[in-house]
C-alpha positions in Angstrom: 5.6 -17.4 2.4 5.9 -13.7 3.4 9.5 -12.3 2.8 9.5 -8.7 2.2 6.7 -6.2 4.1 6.6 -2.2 3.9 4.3 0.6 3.3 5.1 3.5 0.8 3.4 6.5 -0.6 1.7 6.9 -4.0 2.4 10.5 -4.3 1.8 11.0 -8.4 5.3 13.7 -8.3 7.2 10.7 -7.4 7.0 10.1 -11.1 9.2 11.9 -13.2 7.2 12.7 -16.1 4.3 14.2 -13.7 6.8 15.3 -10.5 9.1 16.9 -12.9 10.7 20.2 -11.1 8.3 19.4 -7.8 10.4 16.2 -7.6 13.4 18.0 -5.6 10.7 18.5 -2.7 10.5 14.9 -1.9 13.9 13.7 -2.3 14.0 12.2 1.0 11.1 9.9 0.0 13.0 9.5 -3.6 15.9 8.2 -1.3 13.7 6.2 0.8 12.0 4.2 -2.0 15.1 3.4 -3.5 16.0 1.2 0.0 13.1 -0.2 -0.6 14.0 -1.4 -3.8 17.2 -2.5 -3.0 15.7 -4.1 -0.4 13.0 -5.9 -1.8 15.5 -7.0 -5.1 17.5 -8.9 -2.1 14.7 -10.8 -1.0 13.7 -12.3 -4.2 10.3 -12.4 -4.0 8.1 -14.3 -7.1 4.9 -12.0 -6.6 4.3 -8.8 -4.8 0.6 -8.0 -3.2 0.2 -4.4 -3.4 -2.8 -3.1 -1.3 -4.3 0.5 -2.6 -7.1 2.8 -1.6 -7.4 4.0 -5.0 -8.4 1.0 -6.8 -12.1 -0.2 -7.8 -14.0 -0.7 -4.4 -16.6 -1.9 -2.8 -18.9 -0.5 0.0 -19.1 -4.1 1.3 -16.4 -5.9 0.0 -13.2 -6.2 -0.3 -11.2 -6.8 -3.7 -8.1 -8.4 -6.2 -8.0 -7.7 -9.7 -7.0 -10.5 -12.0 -6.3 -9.5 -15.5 -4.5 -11.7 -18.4 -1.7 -8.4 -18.3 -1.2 -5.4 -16.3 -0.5 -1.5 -17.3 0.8 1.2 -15.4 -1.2 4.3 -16.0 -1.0 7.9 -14.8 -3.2 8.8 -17.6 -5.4 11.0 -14.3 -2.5 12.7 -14.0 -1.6 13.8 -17.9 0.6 11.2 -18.8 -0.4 8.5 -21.5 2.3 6.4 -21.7 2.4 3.2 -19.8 4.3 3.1 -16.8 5.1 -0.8 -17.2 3.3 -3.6 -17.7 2.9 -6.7 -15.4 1.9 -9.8 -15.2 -0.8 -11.4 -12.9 -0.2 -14.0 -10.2 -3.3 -15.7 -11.2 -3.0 -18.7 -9.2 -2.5 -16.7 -5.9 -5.6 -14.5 -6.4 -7.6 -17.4 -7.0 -6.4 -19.0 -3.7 -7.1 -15.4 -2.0 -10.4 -15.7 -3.8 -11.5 -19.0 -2.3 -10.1 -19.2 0.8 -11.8 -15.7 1.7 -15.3 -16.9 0.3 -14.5 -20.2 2.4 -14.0 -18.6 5.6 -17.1 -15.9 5.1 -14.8 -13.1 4.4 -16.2 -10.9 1.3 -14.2 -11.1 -1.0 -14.6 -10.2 -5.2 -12.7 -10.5 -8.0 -12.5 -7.7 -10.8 -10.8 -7.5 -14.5 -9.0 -4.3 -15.2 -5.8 -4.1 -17.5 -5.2 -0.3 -16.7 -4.1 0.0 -13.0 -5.0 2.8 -10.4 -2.4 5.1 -9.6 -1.6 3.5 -5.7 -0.8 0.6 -7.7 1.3 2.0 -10.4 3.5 4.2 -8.7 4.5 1.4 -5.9 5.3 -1.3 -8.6 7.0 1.3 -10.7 9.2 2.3 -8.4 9.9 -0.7 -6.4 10.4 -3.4 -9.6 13.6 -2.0 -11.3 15.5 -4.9 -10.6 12.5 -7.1 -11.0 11.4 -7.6 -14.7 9.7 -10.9 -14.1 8.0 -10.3 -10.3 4.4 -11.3 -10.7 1.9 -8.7 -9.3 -1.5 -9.4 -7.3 -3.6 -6.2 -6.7 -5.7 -5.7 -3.8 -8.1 -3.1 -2.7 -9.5 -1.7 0.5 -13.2 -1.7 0.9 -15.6 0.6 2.5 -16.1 -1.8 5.8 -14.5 -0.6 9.0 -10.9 -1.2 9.9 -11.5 -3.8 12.3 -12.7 -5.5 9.1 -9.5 -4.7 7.5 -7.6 -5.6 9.7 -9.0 -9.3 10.2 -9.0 -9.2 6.1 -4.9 -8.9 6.9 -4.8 -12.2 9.3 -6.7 -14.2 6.3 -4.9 -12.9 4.0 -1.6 -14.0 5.9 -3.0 -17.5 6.8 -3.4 -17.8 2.6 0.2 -16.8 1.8 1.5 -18.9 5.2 0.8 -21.4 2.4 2.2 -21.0 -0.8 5.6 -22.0 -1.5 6.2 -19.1 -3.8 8.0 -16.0 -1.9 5.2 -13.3 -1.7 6.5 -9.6 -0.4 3.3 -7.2 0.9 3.1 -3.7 0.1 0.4 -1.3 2.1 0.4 1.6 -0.9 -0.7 4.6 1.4 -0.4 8.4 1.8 -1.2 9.7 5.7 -3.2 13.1 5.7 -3.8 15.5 3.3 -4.0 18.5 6.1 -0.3 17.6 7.6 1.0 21.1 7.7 0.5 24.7 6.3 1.6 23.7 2.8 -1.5 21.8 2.1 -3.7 23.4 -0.6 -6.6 22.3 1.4 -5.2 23.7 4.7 -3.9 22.6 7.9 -6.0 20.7 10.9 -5.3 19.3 13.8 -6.5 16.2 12.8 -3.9 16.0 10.5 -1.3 16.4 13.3 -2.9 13.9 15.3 -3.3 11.4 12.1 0.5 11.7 11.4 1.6 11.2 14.9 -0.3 8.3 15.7 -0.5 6.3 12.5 3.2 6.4 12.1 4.0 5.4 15.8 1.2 2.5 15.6 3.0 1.1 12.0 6.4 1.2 14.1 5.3 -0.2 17.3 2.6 -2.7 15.2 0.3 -1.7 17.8 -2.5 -2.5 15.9 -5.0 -1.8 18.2 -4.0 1.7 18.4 -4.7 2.0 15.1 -8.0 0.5 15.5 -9.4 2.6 18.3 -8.6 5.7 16.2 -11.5 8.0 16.1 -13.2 7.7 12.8 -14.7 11.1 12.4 -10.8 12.9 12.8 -9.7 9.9 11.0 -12.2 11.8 8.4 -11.1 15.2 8.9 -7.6 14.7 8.4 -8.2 13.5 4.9 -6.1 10.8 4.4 -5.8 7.2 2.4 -3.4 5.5 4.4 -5.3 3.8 7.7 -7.1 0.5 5.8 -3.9 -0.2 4.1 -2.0 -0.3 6.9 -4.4 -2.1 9.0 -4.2 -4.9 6.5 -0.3 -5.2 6.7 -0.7 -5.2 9.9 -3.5 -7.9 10.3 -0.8 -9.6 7.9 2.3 -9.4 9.9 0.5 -10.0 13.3 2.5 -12.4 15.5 5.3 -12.3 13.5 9.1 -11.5 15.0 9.9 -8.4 13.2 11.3 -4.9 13.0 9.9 -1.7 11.6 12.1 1.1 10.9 11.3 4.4 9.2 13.2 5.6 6.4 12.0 9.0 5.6 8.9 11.3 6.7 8.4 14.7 4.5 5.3 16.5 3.4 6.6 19.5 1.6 3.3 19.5 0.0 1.1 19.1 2.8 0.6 15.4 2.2 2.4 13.2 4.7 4.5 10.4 3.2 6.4 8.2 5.1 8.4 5.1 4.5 8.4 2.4 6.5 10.0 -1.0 5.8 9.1 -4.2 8.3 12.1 -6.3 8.4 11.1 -10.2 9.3 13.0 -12.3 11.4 
């Protein structure tokens, strides 16, 4: 069963060891997180499914990674020591993993111990009070979002099922031309991503995130609008409320915190 939903960012400075100084910047989102966490420690879940655009992927489909233990790494980033480590929730994944082959969804499974950064930083963060949660990572793909987004309602049908208590966690940064302070510069497309991706994840207007035009999707440079199609798909016709804890991109890279509380 799904207890816990929200999407976070995966901004690397959220880390202390690579943030360091820069960290002051996104105290907001620091803040933010740690609801999260207090959040998520309150609703006891036995696994958390953390979906990131920066894991392995596929240009055709989409993918979990089951691996006998887990490891935080940051090592793109400069820092060698493991974040954590984690274990696997290896009997979810292989219910993801045939259920999604038996209703023609693509669907593979890979074996990595080190995990990608939009994995790390969420589970870091977000598992202080949670030594023992198991982990199940999931990546985007390189189909459309309409894909996505129906990848969302399968995967909700699969964990409708289980009796364990399974939080969802769309791992996602909006665009990387939000303002003036981006090092690769300002568009309007990042304005327009910002605006409309955080109003569709409040409203869970999916279809406004669907009809999203891809080429200024493109332009604005961004990670976030797969992940959050899938949480959506996920949460689709369930009674709930999303509120926004913080926005801030001091950086030029928006990154907001939104938490999806279920009825």
């Amino acid at each position: 069963m799904i207890v816990f939903a929200a999407m976070v960012p995966h901004s690397p400075l959220l880390i202390p060891s690579v943030g360091k100084e820069h960290r002051d910047a996104l105290a907001q989102t620091l803040k933010a997180y740690e609801q999260i966490e207090q959040a998520l420690y309150l609703a006891k879940p036995d696994t958390i499914i953390i979906i990131s655009p920066h894991a392995q992927m596929y240009p055709d489909a989409f993918s979990g990674n089951m691996s006998p233990k887990y490891i935080g790494s940051l090592k793109a980033f400069g820092d060698f020591e493991p974040l954590f480590e984690a274990k696997a929730d290896f009997l979810l994944l292989d219910h993801i993993h045939r259920a999604m082959r038996d209703n023609k969804v693509p669907f593979t499974l890979s074996s990595s111990e080190e995990l990608d950064y939009g994995i790390s930083i969420p589970y870091s963060l977000l598992t202080t009070h949670l030594p023992n949660v198991k982990l199940a990572p999931l990546s985007t793909s390189m189909l459309g979002v309409a894909e996505h987004a129906q990848f969302g309602r399968e995967l909700a049908n699969i964990v409708r099922q289980e009796t364990h208590r399974i939080a969802i966690i769309a791992s996602a940064d909006l665009s990387h031309h939000a303002n003036e302070a981006s090092p690769k510069g300002a568009t309007a497309e990042g304005a327009w991503f910002e605006t409309t991706v955080r109003e569709a994840a409040l409203t869970q207007n999916l279809q406004s995130l669907l009809e999203m035009d891809s080429a200024k999707c493109e332009a604005a440079g961004q990670c976030g609008q797969k992940p959050l199609a899938i949480l959506l798909g996920a949460l689709e016709g369930i009674n709930l409320k999303a509120s926004e804890l913080s926005y801030e991109a001091p950086f030029g890279v928006g990154y907001s915190v939104i938490r999806f509380d279920l009825a």
